[in-house]
N, C-alpha and C positions, 0 to 999 in steps of 0.2 A: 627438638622437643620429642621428647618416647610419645609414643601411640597411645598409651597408656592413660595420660595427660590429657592427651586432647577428647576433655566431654562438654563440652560448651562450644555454641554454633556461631558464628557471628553474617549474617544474611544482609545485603545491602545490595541495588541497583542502581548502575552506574551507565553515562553515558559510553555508545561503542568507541569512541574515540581515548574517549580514558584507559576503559580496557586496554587497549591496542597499547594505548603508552606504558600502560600496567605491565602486557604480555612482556614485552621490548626488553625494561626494564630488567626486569626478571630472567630471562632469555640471556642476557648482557652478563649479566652475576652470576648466571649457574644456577638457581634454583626455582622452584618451584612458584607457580603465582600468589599461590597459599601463604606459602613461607618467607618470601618478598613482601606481601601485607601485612603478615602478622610482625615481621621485622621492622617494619619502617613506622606501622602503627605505634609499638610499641616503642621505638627509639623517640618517637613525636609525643606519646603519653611522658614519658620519664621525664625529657625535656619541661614540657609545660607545668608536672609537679612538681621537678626541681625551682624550674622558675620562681613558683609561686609562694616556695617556703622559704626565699630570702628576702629580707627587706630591706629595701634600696632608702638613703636617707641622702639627704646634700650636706655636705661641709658643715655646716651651720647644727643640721639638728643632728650631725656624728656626733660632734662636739660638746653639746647640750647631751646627750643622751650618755656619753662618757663621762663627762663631771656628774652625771647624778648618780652615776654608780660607785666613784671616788668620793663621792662628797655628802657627809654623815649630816643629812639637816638635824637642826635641833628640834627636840621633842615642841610639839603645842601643846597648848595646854587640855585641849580633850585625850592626846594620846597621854598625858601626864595620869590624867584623871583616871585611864582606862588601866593602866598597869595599876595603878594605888586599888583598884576595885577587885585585880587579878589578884595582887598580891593578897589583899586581904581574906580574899575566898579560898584561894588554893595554894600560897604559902610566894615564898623569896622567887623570883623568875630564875 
């Protein structure tokens, strides 16, 4: 990350024991304790928002959810009614 970049603080206290596992860690990899948190933080943020934007379904409502995207229901009769009220106000769909 450029120097440049870094203008936001992030301030937290942590037990010493953490630390220390913290320091290790970091120490092990080569870099900095900084750059060690902000890496693994951020590897753990992207994770849990990827996570979150997919939607898990079972067998069942895969299957349901794919026939209704394949599969044209027929008009009811209020959707009937609503296009006959479009068409007539604002011309052919």
């Amino acid at each position: 990350m450029s120097a440049e970049l870094k203008k936001e603080r992030l301030d937290l206290r942590i037990p010493p024991a953490v630390k220390i596992q913290i320091e290790k860690a970091a120490e092990l990899q080569g870099r900095s304790v900084s750059d060690f948190v902000v890496a693994a933080a951020l590897a753990q943020a992207t994770h849990i928002i990827q996570q979150q934007m997919v939607l898990k379904l079972c067998l069942a409502d895969s299957m349901a959810l794919a026939e209704a995207f394949v599969t044209e229901p027929e008009p009811n009769p209020k959707a009937i009614e609503a296009a006959e009220r479009y068409r007539a106000k604002l011309g052919p769909l």
